[in-house]
C-alpha positions, 0 to 999 in steps of 0.5 A: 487829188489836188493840183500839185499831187496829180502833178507829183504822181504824173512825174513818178509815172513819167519816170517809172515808165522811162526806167522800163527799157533799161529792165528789159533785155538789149534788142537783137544786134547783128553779130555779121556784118555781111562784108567783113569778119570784123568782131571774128578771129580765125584762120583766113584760109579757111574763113573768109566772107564770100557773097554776104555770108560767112564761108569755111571750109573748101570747095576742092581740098580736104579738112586737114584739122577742125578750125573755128572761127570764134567771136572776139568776145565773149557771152553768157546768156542769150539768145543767138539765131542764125541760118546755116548750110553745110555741104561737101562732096560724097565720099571724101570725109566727114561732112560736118559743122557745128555753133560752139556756145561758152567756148574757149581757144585751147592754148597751141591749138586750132580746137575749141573747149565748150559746147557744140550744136552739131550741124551735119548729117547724123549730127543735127539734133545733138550737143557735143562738148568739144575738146573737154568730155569729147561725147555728145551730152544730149540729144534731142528726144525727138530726133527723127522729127528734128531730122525731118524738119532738116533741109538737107544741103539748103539753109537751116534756121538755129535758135540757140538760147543759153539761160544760166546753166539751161541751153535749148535750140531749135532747127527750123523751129522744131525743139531740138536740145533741152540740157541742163549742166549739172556740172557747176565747174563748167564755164557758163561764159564764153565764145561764139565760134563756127566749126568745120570738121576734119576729114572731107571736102567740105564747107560750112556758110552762115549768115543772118547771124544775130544775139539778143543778150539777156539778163542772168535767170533768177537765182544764178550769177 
């Protein structure tokens, strides 16, 4: 090979080899800052940012609606990780969260549309579609296991990783959801929220929340 071809192929390698980030998916980013609800919306009497985590809920009066703190824009494929706790005092209500995934505010309205990851006792492990099916569309196929890798009233590590028309999470590292909408009028875009339920005295926290945005799967837009 001469002088000048080997100088040519270097610089196409050179090149080809700077391309290569910009094919890759973007690197994790925080979606919490840990000081501030910036990149948040929600009502602040029942959100705010209390000791380095996300807090919603109340320590001493009940859930009169469900709220959701949403994110102020909006995603389509990714793969969201964050560490949730939710707590309530026995006997007041329902005690109970959850992570909407491509979810809209429904106009007039504290609700939110889309899917839910349930989080709460008798809840971990299941996919609800809030405010538009109003059922729970999946649930894990091994839910005792996903229950017993629960840490009841401490933190819980979710995985959420929303691939074209597949969603699948963990809890604590154990598989949970493997769903795949068969619906193709369902939105595969939408909001980040965090709910906390009506009926108990009850509070949700959240912190290590991060997203790592990826590029649509094959064969899908």
């Amino acid at each position: 090979m001469s002088h000048l071809a080997h100088t040519r192929t270097s610089l196409l390698l050179v090149l080809a080899i700077g391309l290569i980030p910009s094919l890759r998916a973007a690197a994790p980013v925080p979606l919490f800052d840990g000081k501030s609800l910036a990149g948040w919306e929600g009502e602040a009497r029942w959100w705010r940012v209390e000791e380095g985590r996300i807090f919603g809920g109340s320590r001493n009066e009940k859930i009169p609606r469900n709220f959701f703190l949403a994110t102020t824009r909006s995603f389509k494929n990714f793969d969201l990780r964050l560490k949730i706790r939710v707590s309530g005092l026995p006997n007041t209500g329902m005690i109970n969260s959850g992570v909407q995934i491509r979810s809209v505010r429904v106009p007039n309205s504290t609700e939110m549309r889309g899917y839910q990851v349930d989080a709460g006792p008798g809840w971990w492990g299941k996919l609800y579609d809030e405010s538009r099916r109003n059922k729970v569309i999946a649930t894990s196929a091994d839910l005792a296991g996903v229950n017993a890798a629960v840490r009841g009233d401490d933190w819980n590590d979710y995985r959420i990783l929303a691939e074209g028309p597949r969603i699948r999470t963990w809890i604590n590292g154990v598989p949970a959801i493997d769903y795949s909408e068969a619906d193709p009028s369902i939105p595969l875009d939408g909001q980040i929220g965090l709910q906390i339920h009506s009926g108990g005295i009850a509070w949700v926290e959240v912190r290590d929340v991060t997203i790592e945005e990826l590029a649509s799967p094959a064969g899908t837009k």
